[in-house]
C-alpha positions as CSV (number, residue, x, y, z in Angstrom):
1,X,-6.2,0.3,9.9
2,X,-8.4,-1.2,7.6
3,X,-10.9,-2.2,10.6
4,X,-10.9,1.4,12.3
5,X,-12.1,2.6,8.5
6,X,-14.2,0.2,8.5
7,X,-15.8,0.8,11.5
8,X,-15.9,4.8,10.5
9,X,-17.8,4.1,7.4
10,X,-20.2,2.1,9.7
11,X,-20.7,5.3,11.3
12,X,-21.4,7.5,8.3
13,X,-24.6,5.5,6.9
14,X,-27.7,6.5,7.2
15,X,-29.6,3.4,7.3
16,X,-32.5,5.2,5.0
17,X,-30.2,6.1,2.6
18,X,-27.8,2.9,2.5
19,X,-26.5,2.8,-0.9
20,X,-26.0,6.7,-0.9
21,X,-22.6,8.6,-0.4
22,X,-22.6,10.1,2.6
23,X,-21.2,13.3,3.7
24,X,-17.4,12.7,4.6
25,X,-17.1,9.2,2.9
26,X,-14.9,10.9,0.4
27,X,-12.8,12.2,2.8
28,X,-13.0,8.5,4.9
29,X,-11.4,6.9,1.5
30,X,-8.7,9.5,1.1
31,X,-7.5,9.2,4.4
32,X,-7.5,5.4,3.8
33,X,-5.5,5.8,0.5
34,X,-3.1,8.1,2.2
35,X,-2.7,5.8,5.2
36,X,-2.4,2.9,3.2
37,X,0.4,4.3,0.5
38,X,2.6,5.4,4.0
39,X,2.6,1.5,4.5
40,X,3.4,0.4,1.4
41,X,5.7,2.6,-0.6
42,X,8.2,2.3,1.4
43,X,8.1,-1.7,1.1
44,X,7.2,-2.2,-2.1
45,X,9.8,-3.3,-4.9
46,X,7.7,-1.2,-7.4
47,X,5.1,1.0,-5.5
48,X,2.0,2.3,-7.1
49,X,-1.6,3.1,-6.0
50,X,-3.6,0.2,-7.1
51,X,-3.9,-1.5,-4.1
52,X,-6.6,-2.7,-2.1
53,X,-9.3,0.1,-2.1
54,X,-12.6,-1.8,-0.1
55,X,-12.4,-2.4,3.6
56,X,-15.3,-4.6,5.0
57,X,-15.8,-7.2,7.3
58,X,-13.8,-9.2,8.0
59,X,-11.1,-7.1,7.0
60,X,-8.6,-8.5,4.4
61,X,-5.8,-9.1,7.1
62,X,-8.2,-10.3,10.0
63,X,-6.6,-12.9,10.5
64,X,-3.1,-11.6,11.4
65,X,-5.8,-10.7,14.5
66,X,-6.2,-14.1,15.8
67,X,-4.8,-15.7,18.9
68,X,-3.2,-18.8,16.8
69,X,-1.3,-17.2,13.9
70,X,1.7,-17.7,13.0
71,X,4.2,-15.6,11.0
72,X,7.2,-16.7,9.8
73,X,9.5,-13.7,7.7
74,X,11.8,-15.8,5.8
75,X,15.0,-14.0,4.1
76,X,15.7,-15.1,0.5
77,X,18.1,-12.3,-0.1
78,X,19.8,-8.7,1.7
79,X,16.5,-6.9,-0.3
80,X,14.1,-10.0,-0.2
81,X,12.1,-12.1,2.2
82,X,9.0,-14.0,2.2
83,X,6.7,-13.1,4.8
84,X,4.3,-16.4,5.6
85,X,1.0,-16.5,7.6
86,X,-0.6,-19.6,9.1
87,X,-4.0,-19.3,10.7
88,X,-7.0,-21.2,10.9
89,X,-10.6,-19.8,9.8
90,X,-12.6,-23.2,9.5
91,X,-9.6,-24.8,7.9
92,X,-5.7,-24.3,8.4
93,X,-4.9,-21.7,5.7
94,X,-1.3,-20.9,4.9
């Protein structure tokens, strides 16, 4: 998600004007809010709307994109698990 907005917003500038809002940004970040809060509310132990509001490049969770990551979901409880990510990205990150 966050790399289709991305890409969107890309779209939208107008490379005189590159520090300007540009017409439908607005409505680009509400969409992302929206999209965003249908992911996460549901998952969340205690849901609210400060999450991440920026997408760029590389996107946050880029990495989940790469051919050698792992994921591991690990359950600690019935209503808890720990959801682990090894990738590389110049070093091994985990």
């Amino acid at each position: 998600m966050e790399q289709e907005i991305f890409n969107r917003g890309q779209a939208l500038k107008n490379p005189n004007e590159p520090n300007q809002v540009q017409p439908g940004e607005n409505e680009l970040w509400e969409e992302y809010r929206y999209h965003r809060k249908l992911i996460t509310v549901p998952i969340c132990l205690n849901p609210h709307d400060g999450g991440s509001c920026m997408f760029g490049k590389p996107t946050k969770y880029e990495y989940l994109t790469y051919p050698n990551t792992k994921i591991s979901f690990i359950m600690k409880s019935a209503n808890r698990a720990v959801v682990e990510a090894q990738y590389e990205y110049g070093i091994k990150k985990k």
